[in-house]
Steps between C-alpha positions, in 0.01 A plus 500: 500500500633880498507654799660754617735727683475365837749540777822281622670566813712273660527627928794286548854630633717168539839396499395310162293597187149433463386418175273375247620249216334439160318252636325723782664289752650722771884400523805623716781697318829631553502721269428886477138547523365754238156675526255513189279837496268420250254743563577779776641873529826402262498153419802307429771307659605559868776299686341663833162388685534898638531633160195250395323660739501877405393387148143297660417657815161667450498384173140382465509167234917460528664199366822380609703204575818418631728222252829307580625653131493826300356302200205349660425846677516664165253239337256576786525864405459422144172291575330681782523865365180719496467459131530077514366451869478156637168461405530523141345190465286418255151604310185382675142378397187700554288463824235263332769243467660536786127441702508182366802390675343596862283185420786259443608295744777221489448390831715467787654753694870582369722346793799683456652740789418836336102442414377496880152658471343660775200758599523832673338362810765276559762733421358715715593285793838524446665763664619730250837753597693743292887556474478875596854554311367340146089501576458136379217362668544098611234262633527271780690252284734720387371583121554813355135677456397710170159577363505504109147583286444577117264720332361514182259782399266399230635142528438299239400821270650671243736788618529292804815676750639222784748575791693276793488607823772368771435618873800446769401750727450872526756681271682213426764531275407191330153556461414446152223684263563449113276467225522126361728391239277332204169457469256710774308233631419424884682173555773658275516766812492225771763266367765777447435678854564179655829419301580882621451401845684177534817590283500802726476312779736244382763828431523600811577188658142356585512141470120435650215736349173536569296669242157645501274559273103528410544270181374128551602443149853551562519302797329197307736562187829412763349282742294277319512530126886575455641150531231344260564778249849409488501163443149543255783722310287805601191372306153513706285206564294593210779493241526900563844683540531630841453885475774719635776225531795677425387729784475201719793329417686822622356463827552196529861547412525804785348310759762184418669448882303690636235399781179726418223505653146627258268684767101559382404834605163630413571793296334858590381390861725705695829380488777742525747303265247388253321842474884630469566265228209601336561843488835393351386332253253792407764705462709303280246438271472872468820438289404223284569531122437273242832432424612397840 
């Protein structure tokens, strides 16, 4: 899928090097660490976290990430710059299609660490704290929290304008509100706020995430209908191609070694992230152009 300019920050300080290979694996190095600003106040290379920092530090939507070599830090900047963000993945179908998928069912939950489901009500029994130096929330267990939501106005319609949403807190510096890359459809919106959310997460050195989010149809595409897809080669019980794959197969990718949790929150019934998300998400479709 496309997405994005997102964020990457790395808030370790050890007598090693912390990075990420090709595979996504996290590794140990020895060797000089160099930090990719993708998108921030002057991106480029830096060989210090401190000068990192001055480039993404209020920097609403920053995108950084620290590599063991100058060539893999310049490829990230290469990829992940504002004009080919992350989530330049690729074209969508139109709503009509896509509400047929919401009706397929492969059966059988997905088992594998990162598609936990849950519902609001339970997470709300979890204690939830905040790190009052970064203002990442955590439940009881430990999981990063983050509200994500799409919009789409006139979904489904010609002239149709979508936007992500991606809620860490109060003036976050990672909170996320861009229009969506591709088609402007609803699901479109939902898929790439969550990819946001967990490569974010994953970025900063989250390795247990818990995202909300008011979309059923989400949580059903990666905890029940994601494995089946796969090994169906992403064809539908009726013989249909699944609708927004490429999308999916991107978050599938970003939540690979990753434990994530996929919270149900009712949307618009008064919950400060998802209402925050929302309003994200409004905004960024403010943006939308066709040729996202």
């Amino acid at each position: 899928m496309n997405i994005f300019h997102s964020v990457r920050f790395l808030c370790f300080s050890r007598a090693f090097t912390i990075g990420v290979g090709a595979c996504g694996k996290w590794k140990l190095y020895s060797k000089m660490p160099f930090y990719a600003v993708a998108r921030g106040l002057k991106p480029g290379i830096y060989e210090k976290w401190t000068d990192c920092q001055e480039q993404i530090a209020g920097y609403s939507g920053a995108r950084y990430k620290k590599f063991s070599t100058k060539t893999e830090a310049e490829e990230f900047v290469k990829e992940h710059a504002v004009h080919n963000p992350l989530v330049d993945r690729r074209a969508t179908e139109d709503k009509s299609a896509e509400n047929d998928e919401s009706k397929d069912s492969v059966g059988g939950a997905e088992k594998r660490k990162h598609d936990e489901a849950g519902d609001e009500e339970t997470a709300k029994k979890k204690k939830i704290t905040t790190d009052e130096k970064t203002k990442f929330s955590t439940d009881g267990d430990g999981f990063l929290v983050v509200y994500t939501d799409g919009a789409c106005e006139m979904n489904g319609k010609h002239g149709a304008r979508a936007g992500v949403g991606v809620y860490f807190g109060k003036d976050h510096p990672m909170n996320v509100s861009e229009p969506v890359r591709g088609r402007a459809t609803n699901n479109m919106a939902e898929i790439q706020a969550a990819t946001y959310a967990v490569e974010l997460a994953e970025a900063s050195g989250f390795k247990k995430v818990s995202v909300h989010t008011d979309s059923q149809f989400m949580i059903n595409c990666m905890t029940q209908w994601l494995k089946g897809w796969k090994k169906k080669n992403w064809v539908k019980s009726d013989g249909e191609p699944v609708k927004n794959k490429d999308e999916l197969i991107a978050l599938d990718k970003a939540c690979d070694g990753l434990a994530v949790k996929w919270v149900y929150v009712k949307g618009h019934d008064g919950h400060e992230g998802n209402e925050e998300a929302d309003r994200l998400a409004r905004q960024g479709a403010k943006l939308y152009k066709a040729e996202n």
